[in-house]
N, C-alpha and C positions, 0 to 999 in steps of 0.2 A: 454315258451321259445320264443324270439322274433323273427321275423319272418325274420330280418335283419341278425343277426347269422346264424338263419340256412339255409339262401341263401348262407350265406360267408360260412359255411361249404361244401356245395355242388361244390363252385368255388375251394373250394381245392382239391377236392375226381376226383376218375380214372371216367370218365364216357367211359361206356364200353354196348355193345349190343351183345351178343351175339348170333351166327346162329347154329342153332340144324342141324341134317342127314338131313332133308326133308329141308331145305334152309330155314326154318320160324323164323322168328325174335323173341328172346328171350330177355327181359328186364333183365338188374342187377339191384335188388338192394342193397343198404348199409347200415348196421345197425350202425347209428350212437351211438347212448345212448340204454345203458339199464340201469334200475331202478329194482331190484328185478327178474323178472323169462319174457323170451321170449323164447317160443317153437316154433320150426318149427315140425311138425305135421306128421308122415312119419306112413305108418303101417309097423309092428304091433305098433310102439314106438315113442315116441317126443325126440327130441331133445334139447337141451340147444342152443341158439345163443347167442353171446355176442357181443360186438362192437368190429367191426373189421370186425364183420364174413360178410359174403353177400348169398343172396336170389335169386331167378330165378323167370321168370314169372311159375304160377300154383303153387307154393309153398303157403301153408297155416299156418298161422303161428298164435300162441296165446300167451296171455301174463295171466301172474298168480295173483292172489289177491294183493294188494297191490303195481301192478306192475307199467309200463310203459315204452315205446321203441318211440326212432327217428327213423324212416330210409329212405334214400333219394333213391329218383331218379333221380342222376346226367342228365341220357340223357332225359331228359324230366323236370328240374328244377321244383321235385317237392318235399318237405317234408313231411310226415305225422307223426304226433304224436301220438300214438298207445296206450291209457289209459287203466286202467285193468279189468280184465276179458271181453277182447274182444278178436274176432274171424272174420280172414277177408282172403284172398284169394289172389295171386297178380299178375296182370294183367290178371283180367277174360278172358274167351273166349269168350265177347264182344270185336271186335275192336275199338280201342282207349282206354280202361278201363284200369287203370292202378292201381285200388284198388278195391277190393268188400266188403264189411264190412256185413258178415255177422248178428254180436249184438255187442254190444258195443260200445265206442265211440271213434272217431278221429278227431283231426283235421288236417286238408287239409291245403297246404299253397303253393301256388307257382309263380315263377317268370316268368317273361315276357323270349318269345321262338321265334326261327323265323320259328322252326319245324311246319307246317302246319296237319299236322295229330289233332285230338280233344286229349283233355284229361279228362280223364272222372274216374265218384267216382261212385260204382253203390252201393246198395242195396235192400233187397228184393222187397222192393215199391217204388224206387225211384233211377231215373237216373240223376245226377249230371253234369253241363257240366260249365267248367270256362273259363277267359280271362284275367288270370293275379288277384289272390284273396285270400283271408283268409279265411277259415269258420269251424265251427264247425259241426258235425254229427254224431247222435246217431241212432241207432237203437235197439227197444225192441225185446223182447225173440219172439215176435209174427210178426216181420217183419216191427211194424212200423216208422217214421223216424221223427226225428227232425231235422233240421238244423238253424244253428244260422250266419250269414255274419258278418263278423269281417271287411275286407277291399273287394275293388272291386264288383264282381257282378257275381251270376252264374245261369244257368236257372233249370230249375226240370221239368221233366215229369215223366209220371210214364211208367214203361218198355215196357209195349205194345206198346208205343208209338200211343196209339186211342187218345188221348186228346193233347192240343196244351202249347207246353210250358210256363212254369209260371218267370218269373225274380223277383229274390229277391237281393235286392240292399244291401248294408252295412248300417249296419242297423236293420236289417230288418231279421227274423224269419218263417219258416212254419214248417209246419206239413202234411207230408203225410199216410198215412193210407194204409192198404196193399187194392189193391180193386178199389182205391178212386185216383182222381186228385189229387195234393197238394193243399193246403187250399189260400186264397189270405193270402200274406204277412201281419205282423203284425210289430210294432215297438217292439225292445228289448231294455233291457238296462244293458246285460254281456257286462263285459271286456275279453281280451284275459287271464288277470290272474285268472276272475271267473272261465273262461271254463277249464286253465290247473289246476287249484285247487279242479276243482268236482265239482263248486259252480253253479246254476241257477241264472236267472237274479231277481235280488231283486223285478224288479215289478211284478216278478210271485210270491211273496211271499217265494221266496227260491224254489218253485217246481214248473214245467211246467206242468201244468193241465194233467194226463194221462202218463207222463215221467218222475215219482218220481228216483231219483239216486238208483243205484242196489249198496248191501250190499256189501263195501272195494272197491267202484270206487272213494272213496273221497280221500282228503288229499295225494295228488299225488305230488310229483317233477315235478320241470321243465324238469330235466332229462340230463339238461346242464353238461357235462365231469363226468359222471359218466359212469359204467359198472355193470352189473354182475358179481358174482363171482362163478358162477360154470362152469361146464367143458367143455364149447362149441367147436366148430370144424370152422378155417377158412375156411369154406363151398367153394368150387368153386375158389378155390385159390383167399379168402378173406384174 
């Protein structure tokens, strides 16, 4: 999906912040699209969301085989593209962290803000930080991370924050390791339709050395005005 759309989607949606008992700032977010199955994650049982519904910061949410989900965060102009069988968290209990992506993959996409706060992508090995940018990010079953720059430019350290951030410009690919600094940038050569397709960059020969594609992440929609069709709930007077 182009990243112009789903800015223009976000300019239409309620942007809303909600404040919990203890006065603490709670993100909305909006599930734009759904492709096949998005859970939100609750014990004992998951739930069905569909477009329409909306999410809270700490809500965890997965997406099922064949799947995929948009969903914005208006107050922080930002999209994420949610691909399948992934698992991610939202807005961790890192401040500014407005996604955790546990495994699987997403892409990140957002617009220019005058909000001064960071926004930030984290996962197991690897913290995310943008200025207006596209990109791609995966993480394996073992923590480790790929990310791919489609536009703009964002920096990577890894969580401890002991090493000094790394910039990967558009363009431009790393790999961080769970353990390990991220690696110096490398040129890529995906499209934004490789990445929503499942597809690696052809100069990797179809597979990124160590980050072969996990079995029903391929052959995905864009996800553009489509929905769900099972029983979800507008969550949070979505």
């Amino acid at each position: 999906m182009r990243r112009a759309i789903l800015i223009a989607l976000l300019a239409v949606s309620i942007s809303a912040v909600a404040t919990d008992d203890a006065g603490t700032d709670r993100i909305t977010y909006d599930v734009i699209t759904v492709e096949g199955k998005l859970f939100l994650e609750t014990e004992p049982d998951a739930h069905r969301l569909n477009a329409g519904d909306q999410a809270v910061s700490g809500d965890r949410l997965r997406t099922g085989s064949s799947s995929s989900s948009t969903i914005g965060v208006p107050s922080h102009t930002a999209v994420f593209r949610i691909d399948a069988k992934t698992s991610c968290t939202l807005a961790h209990d890192r401040p500014g962290v407005l996604l955790h992506v546990e495994k699987g993959r997403v892409r990140a996409m957002f617009g220019s803000t005058t909000r001064p706060d960071p926004r930030l992508v984290t996962t197991p090995s690897a913290v995310l930080a943008v200025r207006g940018t596209d990109y791609g990010v995966r993480v394996k079953k073992n923590g480790d991370t790929h990310v791919v720059v489609f536009e703009g430019a964002i920096e990577i350290t890894d969580p401890s924050g002991e090493n000094p951030p790394i910039r990967v410009e558009a363009g431009q690919e790393t790999r961080a390791r769970m353990g390990r600094p991220a690696e110096t940038p490398s040129l890529h050569h995906m499209t934004r339709m490789d990445w929503d397709q499942g597809r690696n960059s052809p100069a990797s020969g179809g597979t990124a050395p160590g980050f072969g594609q996990d079995p029903g992440a391929g052959a995905i929609g864009s996800g553009a005005g489509a929905s769900g069709s099972g029983s979800g709930s507008k969550r949070r007077g979505g």
